[in-house]
N, C-alpha and C positions, 0 to 999 in steps of 0.2 A: 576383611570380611571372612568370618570362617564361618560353615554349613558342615558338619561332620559330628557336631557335639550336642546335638537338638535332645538325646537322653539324659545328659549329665549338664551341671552345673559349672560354666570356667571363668574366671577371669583373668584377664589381660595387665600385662606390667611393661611398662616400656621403661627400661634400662638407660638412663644420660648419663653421661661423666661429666666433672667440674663444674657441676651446680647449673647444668644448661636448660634445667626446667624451667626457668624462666621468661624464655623463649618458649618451649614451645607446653601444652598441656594436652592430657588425654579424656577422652568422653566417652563411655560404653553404650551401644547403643544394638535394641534386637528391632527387625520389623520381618515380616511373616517366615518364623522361623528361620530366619537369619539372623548372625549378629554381628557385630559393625563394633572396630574402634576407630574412632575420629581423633585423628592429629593436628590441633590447634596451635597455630604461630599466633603468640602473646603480643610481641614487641618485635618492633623494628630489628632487622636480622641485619651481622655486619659478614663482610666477602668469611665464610668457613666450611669447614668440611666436618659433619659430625659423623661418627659413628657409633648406630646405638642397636638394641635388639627390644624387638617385641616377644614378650615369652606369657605363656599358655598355661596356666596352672588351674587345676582342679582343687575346687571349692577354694575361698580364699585363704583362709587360714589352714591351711593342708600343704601349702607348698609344694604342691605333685606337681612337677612340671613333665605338661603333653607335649609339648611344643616350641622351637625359638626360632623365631622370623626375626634375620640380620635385614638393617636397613640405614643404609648412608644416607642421607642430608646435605645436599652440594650446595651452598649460597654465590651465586654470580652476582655480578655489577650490573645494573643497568642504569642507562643514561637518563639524567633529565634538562626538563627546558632552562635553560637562566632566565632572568630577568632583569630589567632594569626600572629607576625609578630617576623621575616623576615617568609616566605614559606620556605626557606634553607638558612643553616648556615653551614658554613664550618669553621675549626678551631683546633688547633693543641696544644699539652702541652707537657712537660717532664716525664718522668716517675717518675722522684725523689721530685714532691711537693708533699707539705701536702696536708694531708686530710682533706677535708674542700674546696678548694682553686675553687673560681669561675672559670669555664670554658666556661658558656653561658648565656647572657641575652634574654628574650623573651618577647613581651607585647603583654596582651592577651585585650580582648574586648568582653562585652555581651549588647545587648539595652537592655534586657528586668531584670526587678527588681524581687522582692519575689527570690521564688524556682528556677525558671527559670534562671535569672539572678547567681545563686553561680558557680562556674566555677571551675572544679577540674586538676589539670595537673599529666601525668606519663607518664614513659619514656618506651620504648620498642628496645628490639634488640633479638636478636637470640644467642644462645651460656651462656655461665654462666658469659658474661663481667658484667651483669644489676648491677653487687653484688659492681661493681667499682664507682658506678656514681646515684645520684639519684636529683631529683624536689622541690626545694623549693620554696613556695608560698612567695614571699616579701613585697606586697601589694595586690589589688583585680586584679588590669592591670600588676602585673610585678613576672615572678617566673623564679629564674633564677637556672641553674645547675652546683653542684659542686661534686667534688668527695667525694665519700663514705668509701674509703679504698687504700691501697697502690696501683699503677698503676703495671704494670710487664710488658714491649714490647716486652721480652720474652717468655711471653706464650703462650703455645701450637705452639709451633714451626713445630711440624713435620705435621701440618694444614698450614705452609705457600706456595703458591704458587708460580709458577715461574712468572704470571702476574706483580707483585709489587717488581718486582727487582729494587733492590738499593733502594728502598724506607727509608723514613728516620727512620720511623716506622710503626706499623702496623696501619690500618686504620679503626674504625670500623660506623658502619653506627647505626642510633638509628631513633625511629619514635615517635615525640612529639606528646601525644595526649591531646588535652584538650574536657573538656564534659562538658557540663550543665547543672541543673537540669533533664529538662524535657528531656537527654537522645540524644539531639544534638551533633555532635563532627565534631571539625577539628584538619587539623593532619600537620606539621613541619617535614622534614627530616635535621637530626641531624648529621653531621662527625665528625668526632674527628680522630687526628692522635698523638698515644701515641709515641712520640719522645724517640728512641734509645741511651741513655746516655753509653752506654756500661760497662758493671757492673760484667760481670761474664766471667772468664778466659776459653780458651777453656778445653775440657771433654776427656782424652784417657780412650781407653776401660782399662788397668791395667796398673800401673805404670813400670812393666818390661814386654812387647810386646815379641813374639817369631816368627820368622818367619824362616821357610825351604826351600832352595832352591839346587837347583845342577846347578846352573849356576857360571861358574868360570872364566869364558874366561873376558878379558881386554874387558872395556867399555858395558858391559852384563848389562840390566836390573835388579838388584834382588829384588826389590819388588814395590811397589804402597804406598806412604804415606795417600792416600787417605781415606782410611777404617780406620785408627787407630787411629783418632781425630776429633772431632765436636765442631766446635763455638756455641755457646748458646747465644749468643746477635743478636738481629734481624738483622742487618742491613749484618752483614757476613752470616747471617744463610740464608739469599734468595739465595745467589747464592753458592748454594754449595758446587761447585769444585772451588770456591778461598777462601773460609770461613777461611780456616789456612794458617800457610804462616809456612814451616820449615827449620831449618839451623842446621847445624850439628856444636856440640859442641865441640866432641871429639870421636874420634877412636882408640880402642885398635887395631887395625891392617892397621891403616892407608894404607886403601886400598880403601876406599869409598869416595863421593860427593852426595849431596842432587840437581840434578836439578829443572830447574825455575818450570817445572810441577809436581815437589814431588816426582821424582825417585828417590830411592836409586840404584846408578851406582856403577861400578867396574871402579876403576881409572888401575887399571893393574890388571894382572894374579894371580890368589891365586897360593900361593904355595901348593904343596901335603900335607904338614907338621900342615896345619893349618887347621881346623876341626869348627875354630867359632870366631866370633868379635862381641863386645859388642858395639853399637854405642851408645850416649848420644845424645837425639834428641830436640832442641825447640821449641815447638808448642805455635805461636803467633797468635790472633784472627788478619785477616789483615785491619779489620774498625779499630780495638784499639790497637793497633801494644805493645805497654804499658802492654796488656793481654795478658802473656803468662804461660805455665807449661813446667816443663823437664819430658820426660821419656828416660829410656831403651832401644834401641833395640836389641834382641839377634838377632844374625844372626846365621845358624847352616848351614852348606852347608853337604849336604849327599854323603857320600862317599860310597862305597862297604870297607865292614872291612878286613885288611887282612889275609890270614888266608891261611894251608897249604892244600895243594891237595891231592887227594890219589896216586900220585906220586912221594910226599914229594915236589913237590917244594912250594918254598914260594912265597905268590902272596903279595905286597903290595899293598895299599893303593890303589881302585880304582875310579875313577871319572866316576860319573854318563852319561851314553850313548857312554862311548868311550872304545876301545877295549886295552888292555894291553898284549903287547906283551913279552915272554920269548926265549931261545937259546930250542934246543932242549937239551935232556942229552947228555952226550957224548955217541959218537959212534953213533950218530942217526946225518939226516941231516932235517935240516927245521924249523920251528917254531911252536911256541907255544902260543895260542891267549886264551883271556878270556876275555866274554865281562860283564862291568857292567851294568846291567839296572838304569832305568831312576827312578827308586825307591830305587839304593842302594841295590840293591842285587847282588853277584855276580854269572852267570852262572857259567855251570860245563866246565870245559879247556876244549878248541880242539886241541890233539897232532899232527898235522898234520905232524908228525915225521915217518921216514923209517929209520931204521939199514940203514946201510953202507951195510952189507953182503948184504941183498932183494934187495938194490938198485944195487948192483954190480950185482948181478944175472940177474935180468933184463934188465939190460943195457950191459949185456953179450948176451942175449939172441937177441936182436935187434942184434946187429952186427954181429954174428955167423948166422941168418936166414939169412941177405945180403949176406954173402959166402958161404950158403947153405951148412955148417960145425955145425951143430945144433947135441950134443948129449945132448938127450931129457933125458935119465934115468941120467945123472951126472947132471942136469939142475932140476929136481925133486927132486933127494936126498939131493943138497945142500938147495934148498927152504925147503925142511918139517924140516930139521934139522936149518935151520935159522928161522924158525916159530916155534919151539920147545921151549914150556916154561922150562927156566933152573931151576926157584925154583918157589915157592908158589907167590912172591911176582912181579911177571915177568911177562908182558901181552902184547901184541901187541897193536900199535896206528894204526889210523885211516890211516896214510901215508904207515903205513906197511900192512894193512889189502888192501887197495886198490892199493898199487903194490903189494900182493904176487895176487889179483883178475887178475890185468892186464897178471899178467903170464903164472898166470893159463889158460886163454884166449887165451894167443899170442900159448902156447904147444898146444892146440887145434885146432888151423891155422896150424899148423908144423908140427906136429905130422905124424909118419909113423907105418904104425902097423904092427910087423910081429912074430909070433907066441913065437921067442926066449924071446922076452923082454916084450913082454906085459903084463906078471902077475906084473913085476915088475915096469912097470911104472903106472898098475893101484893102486898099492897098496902104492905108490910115491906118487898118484897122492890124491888120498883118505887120506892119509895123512895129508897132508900139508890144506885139505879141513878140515879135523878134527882139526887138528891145529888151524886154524880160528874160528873154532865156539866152539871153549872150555869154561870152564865155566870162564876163567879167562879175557877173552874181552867182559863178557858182559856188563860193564859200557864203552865202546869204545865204541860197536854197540848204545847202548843207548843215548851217543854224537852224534854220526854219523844221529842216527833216527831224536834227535830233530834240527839237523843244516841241510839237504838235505832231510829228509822225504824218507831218503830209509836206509835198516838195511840190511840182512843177503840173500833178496830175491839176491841179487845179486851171491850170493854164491850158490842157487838152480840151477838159470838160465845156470851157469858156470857147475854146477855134471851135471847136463842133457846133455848139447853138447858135452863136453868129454863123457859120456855112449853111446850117437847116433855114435858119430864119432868111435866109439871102435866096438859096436854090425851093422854098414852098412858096416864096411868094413871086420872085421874078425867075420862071420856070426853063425861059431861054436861053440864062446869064453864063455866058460863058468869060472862064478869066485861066490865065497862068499869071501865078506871081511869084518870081525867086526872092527871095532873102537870101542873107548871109547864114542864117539859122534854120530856114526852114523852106521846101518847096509848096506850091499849094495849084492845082488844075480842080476846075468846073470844068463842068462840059453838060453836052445832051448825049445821051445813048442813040440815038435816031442815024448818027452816022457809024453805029457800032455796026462788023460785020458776023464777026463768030465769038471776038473775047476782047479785053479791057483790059490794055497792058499798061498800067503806070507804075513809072514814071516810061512815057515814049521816047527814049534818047532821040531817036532819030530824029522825029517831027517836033518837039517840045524845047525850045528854051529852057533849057535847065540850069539851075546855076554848076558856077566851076565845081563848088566841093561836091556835085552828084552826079557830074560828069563821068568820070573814069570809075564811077563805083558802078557795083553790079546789082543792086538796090532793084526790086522790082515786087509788084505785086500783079498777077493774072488772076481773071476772072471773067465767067462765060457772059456771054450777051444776056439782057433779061426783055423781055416782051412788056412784062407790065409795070416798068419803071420809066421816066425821063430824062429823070438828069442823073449825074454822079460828081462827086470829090472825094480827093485824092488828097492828102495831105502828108510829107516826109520831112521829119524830123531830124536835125541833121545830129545831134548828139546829147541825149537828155540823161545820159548813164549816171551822172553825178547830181542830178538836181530831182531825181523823180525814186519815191521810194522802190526798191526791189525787192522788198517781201512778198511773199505768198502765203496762202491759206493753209502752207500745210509748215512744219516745224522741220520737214526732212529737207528740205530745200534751203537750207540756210546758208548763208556767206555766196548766193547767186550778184550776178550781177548783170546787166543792160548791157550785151556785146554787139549793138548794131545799131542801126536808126528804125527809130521807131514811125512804122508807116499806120496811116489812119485811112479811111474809106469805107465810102457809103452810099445807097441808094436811095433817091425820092422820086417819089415819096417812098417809105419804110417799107419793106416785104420781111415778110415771114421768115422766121429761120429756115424752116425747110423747103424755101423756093429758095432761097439763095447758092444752095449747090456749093461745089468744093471752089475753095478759096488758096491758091497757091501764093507765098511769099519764100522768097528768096531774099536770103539777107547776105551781107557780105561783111565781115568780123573785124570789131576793130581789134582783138589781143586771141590770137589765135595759140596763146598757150592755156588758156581754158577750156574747161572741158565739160562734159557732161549737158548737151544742150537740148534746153527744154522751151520749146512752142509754146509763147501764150500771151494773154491779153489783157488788156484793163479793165478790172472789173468794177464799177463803179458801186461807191454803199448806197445801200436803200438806208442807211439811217444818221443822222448828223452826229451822233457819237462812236461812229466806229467809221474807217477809214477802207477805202477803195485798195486792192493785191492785185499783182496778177495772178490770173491762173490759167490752165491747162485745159479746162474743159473745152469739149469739142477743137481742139488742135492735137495735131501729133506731127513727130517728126518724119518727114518723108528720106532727108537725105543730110546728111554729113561729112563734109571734102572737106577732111584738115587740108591735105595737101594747097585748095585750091582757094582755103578760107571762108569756105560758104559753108552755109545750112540754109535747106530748104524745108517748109512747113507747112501743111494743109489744113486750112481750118473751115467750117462748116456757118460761118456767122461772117458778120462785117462787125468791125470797131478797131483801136489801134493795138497793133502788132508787134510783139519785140519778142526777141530770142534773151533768156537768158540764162546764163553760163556760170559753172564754179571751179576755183582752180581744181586742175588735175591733181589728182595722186602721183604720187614721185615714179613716172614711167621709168619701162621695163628697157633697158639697152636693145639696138636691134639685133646683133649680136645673140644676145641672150633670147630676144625673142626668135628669133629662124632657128637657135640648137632646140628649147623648149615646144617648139611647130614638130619636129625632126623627129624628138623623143616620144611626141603623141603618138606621132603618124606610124616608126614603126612600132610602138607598143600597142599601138591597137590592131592593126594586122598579126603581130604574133601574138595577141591573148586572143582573135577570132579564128586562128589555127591550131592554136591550144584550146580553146574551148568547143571547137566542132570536133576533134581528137576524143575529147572529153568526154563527151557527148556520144559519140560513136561507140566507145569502149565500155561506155554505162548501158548501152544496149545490145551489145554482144553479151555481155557477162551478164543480163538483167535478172534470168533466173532463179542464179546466184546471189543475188543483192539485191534482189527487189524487198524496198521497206520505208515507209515512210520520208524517212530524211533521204532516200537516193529523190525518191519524187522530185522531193524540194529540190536540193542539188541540182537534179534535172532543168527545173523549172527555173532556176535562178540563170544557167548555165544559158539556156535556149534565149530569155530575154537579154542579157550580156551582150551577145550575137547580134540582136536584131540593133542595140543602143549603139553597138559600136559600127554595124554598116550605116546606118542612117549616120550617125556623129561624121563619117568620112564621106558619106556622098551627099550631106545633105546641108552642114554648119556653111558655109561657106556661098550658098547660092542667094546673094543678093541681089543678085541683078534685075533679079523677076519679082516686086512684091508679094502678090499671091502665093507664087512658091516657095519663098521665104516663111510667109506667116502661117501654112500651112505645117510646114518642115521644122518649126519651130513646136507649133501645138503636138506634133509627132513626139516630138524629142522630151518637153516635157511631159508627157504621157507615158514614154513608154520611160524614162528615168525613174520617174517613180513607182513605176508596177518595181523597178530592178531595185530602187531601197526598200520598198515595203515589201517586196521577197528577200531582202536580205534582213527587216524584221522579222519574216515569218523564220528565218533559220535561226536568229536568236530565241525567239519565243518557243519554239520546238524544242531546242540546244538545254533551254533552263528548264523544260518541262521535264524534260528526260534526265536531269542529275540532281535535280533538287526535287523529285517526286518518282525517284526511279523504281517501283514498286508498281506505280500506276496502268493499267491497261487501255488509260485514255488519251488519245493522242492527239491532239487538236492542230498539228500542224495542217492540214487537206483544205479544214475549215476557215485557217489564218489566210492560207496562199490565194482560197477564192476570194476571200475578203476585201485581203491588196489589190488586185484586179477594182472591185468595186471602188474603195476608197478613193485612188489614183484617178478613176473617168471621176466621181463626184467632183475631185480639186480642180481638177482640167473643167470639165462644165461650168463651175462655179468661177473660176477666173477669166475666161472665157465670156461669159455675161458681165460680170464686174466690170472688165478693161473693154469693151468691146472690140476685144480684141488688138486694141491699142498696146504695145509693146511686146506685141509675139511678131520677134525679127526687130535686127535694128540696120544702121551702115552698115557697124561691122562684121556681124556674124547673124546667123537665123535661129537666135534666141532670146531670152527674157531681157527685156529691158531694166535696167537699172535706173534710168532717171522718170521712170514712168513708176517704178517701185515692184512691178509683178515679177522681180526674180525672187519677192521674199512668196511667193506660192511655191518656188521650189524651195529655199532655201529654209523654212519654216519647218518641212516635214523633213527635208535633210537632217537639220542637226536634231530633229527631237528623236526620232530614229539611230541617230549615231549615239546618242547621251542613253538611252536607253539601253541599245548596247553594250556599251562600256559598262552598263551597272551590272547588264547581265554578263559580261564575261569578269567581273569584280567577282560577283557570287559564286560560279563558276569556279574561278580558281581558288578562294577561300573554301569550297565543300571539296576541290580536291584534296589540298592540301591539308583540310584535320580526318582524311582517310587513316586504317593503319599505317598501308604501304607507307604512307607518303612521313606518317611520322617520324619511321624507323631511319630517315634518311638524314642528313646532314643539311644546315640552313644550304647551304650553297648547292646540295643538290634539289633542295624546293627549289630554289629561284631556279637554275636551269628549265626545270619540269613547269614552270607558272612563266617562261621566257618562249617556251616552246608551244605552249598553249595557246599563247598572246599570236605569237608568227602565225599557226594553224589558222586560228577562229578570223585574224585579221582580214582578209581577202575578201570572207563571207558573210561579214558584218558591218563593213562601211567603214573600219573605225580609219581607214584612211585620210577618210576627211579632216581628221584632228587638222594634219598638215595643212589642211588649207586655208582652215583658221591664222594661219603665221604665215600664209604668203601674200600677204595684200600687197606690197609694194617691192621695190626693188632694194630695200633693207634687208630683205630675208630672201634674196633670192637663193640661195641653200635649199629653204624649205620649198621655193617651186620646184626647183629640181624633184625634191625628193614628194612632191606633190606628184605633180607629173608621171614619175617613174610608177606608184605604188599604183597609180591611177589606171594607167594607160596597161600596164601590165598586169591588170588585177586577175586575166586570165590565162596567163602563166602562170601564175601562184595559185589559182584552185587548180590548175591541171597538175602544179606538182606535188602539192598538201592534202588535194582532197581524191585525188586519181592512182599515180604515182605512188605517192606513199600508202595510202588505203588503204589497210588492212582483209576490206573485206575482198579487194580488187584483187591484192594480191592471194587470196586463197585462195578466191576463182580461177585467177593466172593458173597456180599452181594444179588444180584438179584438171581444167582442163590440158594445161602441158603435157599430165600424165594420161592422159586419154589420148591426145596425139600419139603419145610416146608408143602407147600399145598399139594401138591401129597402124602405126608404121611398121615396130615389131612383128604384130599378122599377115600385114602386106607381103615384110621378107619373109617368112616361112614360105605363105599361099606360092608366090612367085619362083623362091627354090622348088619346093615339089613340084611345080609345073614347068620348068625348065627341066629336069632332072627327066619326068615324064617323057618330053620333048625327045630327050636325048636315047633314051629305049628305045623309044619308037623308031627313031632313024636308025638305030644299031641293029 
């Protein structure tokens, strides 16, 4: 651009050497008195250096040169992209060529020469195929790809998809790249599909296969060929369920067929006799039908074994799920069923068998009440003597036991009472009740319980209505009758003086087996009753169900004799007054005993429990093998019991007493310390969480002097279940303050910003919540399990420890989540980043010990101390427990930061007031001393 010649006329000459106009050309060009020569590149420019001059002459045919602008021309390299051809190639080979063998041609392409120009190729895929196939350079434009190593369509099988079913082989994809010196690339996608030759036979799990079944029935199911064989050539391996194809070779019990979908069927009904068949099976892959292997199949079909009963009969050979019927014995009418479970086991027979005689009786009994010709005392004697075991090995079935109950029942309906015959039809009648529950039908009752869910209660329900029916109609009748199985007293109240002790050792006829026992039931005189009985049962724990109403109570059992007693006429439940039984244990290694009673169903398909209501336990002497129980009703009585938990060594138990006793004296001196030191220094520290602290501190105190004067006073009921409702009251205000100091704790680190503090509001709270649970448990139990033998707290087999133990641990879990949060917002601090993993954990180890004391989480441990398996963790139960206030005295006092600054200020305020002390004191000594000189 020249501007200097806008008077005169110039033009421009650009000067090339060796014909380089070619390359480039010149254009003159003016725009607002300017003018412009443009230097045009014609053609592609190769690497050079020109030099030429721009010269300036006036007018053009004048040759006056004004001017010469020298000007060089430097041509540099620059790189470009290569390529390759095809973009995508698709393409397919066998698995069985050699190695070596071309699979792809490719022609690459670079313009630019040198470095730039060298061109490198490499292949890419994903997975470990790369190892199959690799890039060879043929010329500078041509590199083509062959394999590296033997191919396999087989591999990694259990990677192939359902997408590529029936594919011929597996497909794999590869990414051609080629690059150029200067770091240019383009890129080729590569397929390949490794063709399926089929090469390997299918795979069973063991050459002899074993399979169990109990199916026997004609055209049955028995098993799935599917699981027991795998093709291993791709092309069967895609679609799984036709990968094998099976035919059946041969059967030892030519009972079987292989269908189209790989059943093994039952062509017909196994016989009894046959116990197993061996099939011979061929597993053909169904792409290469040419590929196959034999195996084995055992077949084992489960039977129940046979075997004899305690009857002596012989049961043969049962088939799984189906019932096996026998005749009864002779002399008996009915049958005899046994069923086998679906596992080959067989239950215990149900004799649903009656004598001939009990049957005759009864059905004498029916027709003689229609023509109102019923004698009752020849109708009793011939039953007790037809229920009479003849020898040791003689016992009543479940058909005889529930007709000699119906007769018992129907003489009851019939029955007429008149003073001649009544001792003898009661002691007839008592009889043949004892008869039934001898020891020798206790494996009947035991049938009976697991087929109908009802045992011997029906035999109570039966003594009781014949005693009503005897004591409303003949009002005087007095009897004592011993059995070998059961005691029974009538009487009148009329010679009662203050209370009704049965069984009376003293004055009573009792039999031997209730002699030396300590069996008793008391109860006060009554004004508006007559008579009473008494009935003791001398061992029904085997014959009588021991379930209960509730699901917590399971694996209980009958540990005493069960006592019956009543008044008539009937009174009110609450004129009947407290009902004391004492029972005396027959397995005094069980534990947990719970009061209760027969409840009878108000409906004929649901089944009589005992239960608990209105009885509680009054007393429990392992020692002495008693418990005693107080109940508010009459009906029959039994304690019953479940084994203990794997007790504590006594050993173990007096160091565990030892470790309480002094960790709770020295955390009640460590936390009155505490306590005292928070209110010297209050001025200094007064803030929200000292409150709490406070407040947690003070209740701790009062837990721990009640827990040592107060656990332990059984002696007195009242003072017990008082001291009891104390403890848990005041336990829970101390967890639900130890919530209030986590809900404070997470308020203040996860909202630290906030000027809102709702701990004041949390601690009044606790207070509340803690009386509601107490009130509310309190009404529930009526008080029932506050205090037990052992100690003056919650009862465990009455369930009210879960009112403490329910807010316990949701209080602890909560806790922990809040010291979770807690130490995860400490640790993504700066500080805490800049640190080293191992000095987080220190810092989140040291947190955990801190918060631990004041949060509960001690209780973890006692989740792991239930038994004497982890006694480790009672120890360490115990310790963390009992000493919890030594560890706030020395975490949250002691080490205190805020304690210590207060320490510190006021130290240095003594310090000077001592300091002035000694001055004031020398100047007035000093004084002193003038004066007398």
């Amino acid at each position: 651009m020249c501007n200097n010649w806008n008077s005169i006329s110039v033009y421009f000459r650009l000067d090339i050497k060796y014909n380089e106009h070619r390359y480039f050309s010149t254009e003159y060009s003016s725009e607002r008195n300017l003018k412009y020569l443009i230097l045009t590149i014609k053609n592609t420019l190769y690497i050079n250096t020109w030099n030429t001059t721009v010269t300036v002459l006036n007018e053009p045919y004048r040759n006056e040169t004004i001017n010469e602008v020298p000007i060089m021309i430097n041509v540099i390299e620059m790189n470009d992209r290569p390529t390759i051809q095809p973009h995508y190639l698709e393409t397919q080979v066998r698995e069985d060529v050699p190695v070596g063998t071309i699979v792809a041609n490719f022609s690459i392409s670079d313009p630019d020469d040198g470095i730039f120009g060298e061109v490198q190729a490499e292949l890419r895929s994903q997975g470990d195929i790369n190892e199959w196939f690799e890039v060879v350079n043929i010329t500078k434009d041509i590199i083509q790809i062959r394999t590296a190593s033997v191919l396999d369509a087989d591999r990694n099988l259990d990677r192939v998809n359902d997408y590529i079913e029936r594919a011929r082989g597996p497909t794999f994809t590869f990414d051609v790249k080629v690059k150029d010196g200067g770091g240019l690339s383009y890129h080729s996608i590569f397929g390949i599909t490794i063709i399926d030759i089929g090469d390997i036979i299918p795979v069973c799990n063991h050459h002899t296969l074993k399979n169990e079944t109990h199916r026997t029935k004609k055209d049955a199911i028995v098993t799935s060929l599917d699981r027991f064989c795998r093709a291993r050539n791709y092309i069967s391996a895609v679609d799984f369920f036709q990968e094998v194809a099976y035919s059946l070779i041969s059967d030892s019990c030519n009972l079987f067929n292989i269908t189209y979908n790989r059943m093994v069927q039952l062509q017909d009904e196994v016989p009894n006799d046959i116990t197993n068949c061996t099939l011979s099976v061929r597993a053909s892959d169904k792409a290469f039908p040419t590929l196959n292997t034999t195996f084995a199949l055992l077949i084992e079909f489960t039977r129940c074994l046979s075997d004899t009963d305690y009857n002596n009969i012989q049961w043969d050979t049962g088939i799984p799920g189906q019932t096996t019927w026998h005749k009864c014995p002779a002399g008996y009418i009915g049958q005899v069923s046994r069923y086998c479970s679906k596992s080959g086991v067989y239950q215990d027979p149900v004799y649903n068998c009656t004598k001939s005689s009990i049957d005759n009786i009864y059905k004498k009994l029916i027709e003689d009440t229609k023509t109102g010709k019923v004698d009752i005392v020849e109708v009793l004697d011939d039953l007790s003597n037809a229920t009479t075991a003849t020898d040791e090995n003689s016992t009543l079935f479940i058909g005889d036991i529930d007709t000699a109950i119906n007769t018992l029942a129907k003489i009851v309906d019939v029955v007429t009472v008149n003073t001649t015959n009544l001792e003898n039809i009661t002691n007839a009648y008592l009889q043949t009740i004892n008869n039934i529950l001898d020891e020798s039908t206790t494996q009947t009752w035991k049938v009976n319980i697991n087929q109908t869910g009802s045992g011997a209660d029906a035999v109570l329900k039966t003594a009781d209505s014949f005693v009503e029916k005897i004591l409303t109609t003949s009002k005087n009748f007095t009897a004592e009758i011993s059995k070998s199985n059961l005691y029974l007293k009538m009487g009148s109240v009329q010679s009662c003086n203050e209370a009704l002790n049965f069984p009376e050792r003293e004055k009573e006829d009792v039999p031997e087996w209730a002699g030396p026992r300590k069996d008793k039931l008391l109860i006060d005189c009554k004004d508006n009753v007559e008579s009473f009985s008494g009935i003791m049962y001398r061992n029904l724990s085997m014959i009588i169900p021991s379930f209960t109403n509730s699901t917590m109570y399971e694996g209980l059992q009958i540990n005493a004799p069960v006592i019956s007693f009543t008044f008539y006429p009937n009174i009110k439940r609450d004129d009947v007054g407290p009902v004391e039984i004492t029972f005396q244990l027959f397995n005094n290694s069980l534990d947990n005993a719970r009061c209760s009673f027969w409840k009878e169903s108000k409906s004929e398909t649901t089944h009589g429990y005992w239960s608990d209501e209105g009885c509680r336990l009054k007393k429990y002497d392992k020692d002495k093998e008693v418990v005693v129980c107080v109940c508010d009703h009459l009906t029959n009585f039994a304690v019953l019991m479940s084994p203990s938990s794997t007790p504590i060594d006594e050993d173990h138990r007096k160091a565990l007493s030892i470790i309480s006793m002094i960790g709770c004296i020295v955390s009640i001196i460590c936390l009155v310390l505490s306590v005292a030191i928070h209110a010297f220094f209050w001025r200094f520290i007064k803030s929200v969480r000292s409150i709490i602290h406070m407040n947690l501190s003070c209740w701790l105190i009062v837990a721990y002097i009640l827990f040592l004067a107060g656990i332990n006073r059984t002696e007195n009921k009242d003072v017990c279940t008082a001291m009891a409702i104390l403890l848990h009251l005041v336990f829970l205000i101390v967890f639900f303050g130890m919530l209030t100091e986590g809900c404070n704790l997470s308020y203040t680190v996860l909202k630290p910003l906030s000027t809102r503090k709702p701990g004041i509001p949390l601690m009044i709270a606790s207070y509340v919540i803690a009386v509601i649970i107490v009130v509310v448990s309190m009404g529930v139990s009526q008080l029932h399990g506050y205090g037990t033998e052992q100690a003056c707290w919650l009862s465990t087999d009455t369930g009210l420890i879960w009112a403490f133990l329910v807010p316990v641990l949701v209080i602890a879990l909560v806790n922990l989540i809040i010291v979770v949060l807690v130490i995860r917002t400490m640790c993504g601090t700066t500080a805490m980043s800049k640190k080293s993993s191992k000095g987080r954990a220190k810092a989140a180890l040291r947190c955990i010990l801190v918060l631990m004391p004041l949060m509960g989480l001690t209780w973890g441990f006692g989740a792991l101390s239930l038994n004497s398996d982890t006694i480790a963790f009672q120890y360490l139960f115990a310790f963390l427990n009992s000493f919890q206030g030594l560890l706030i005295f020395i975490f949250h006092c002691v080490m205190d930061k805020k304690i210590k600054d207060a320490f510190s200020k006021q130290k240095h305020k003594w310090l000077q007031s001592s300091q002035s002390f000694g001055v004031s004191e020398g100047k007035r000594n000093k004084t002193q001393e003038t004066s007398d000189f």
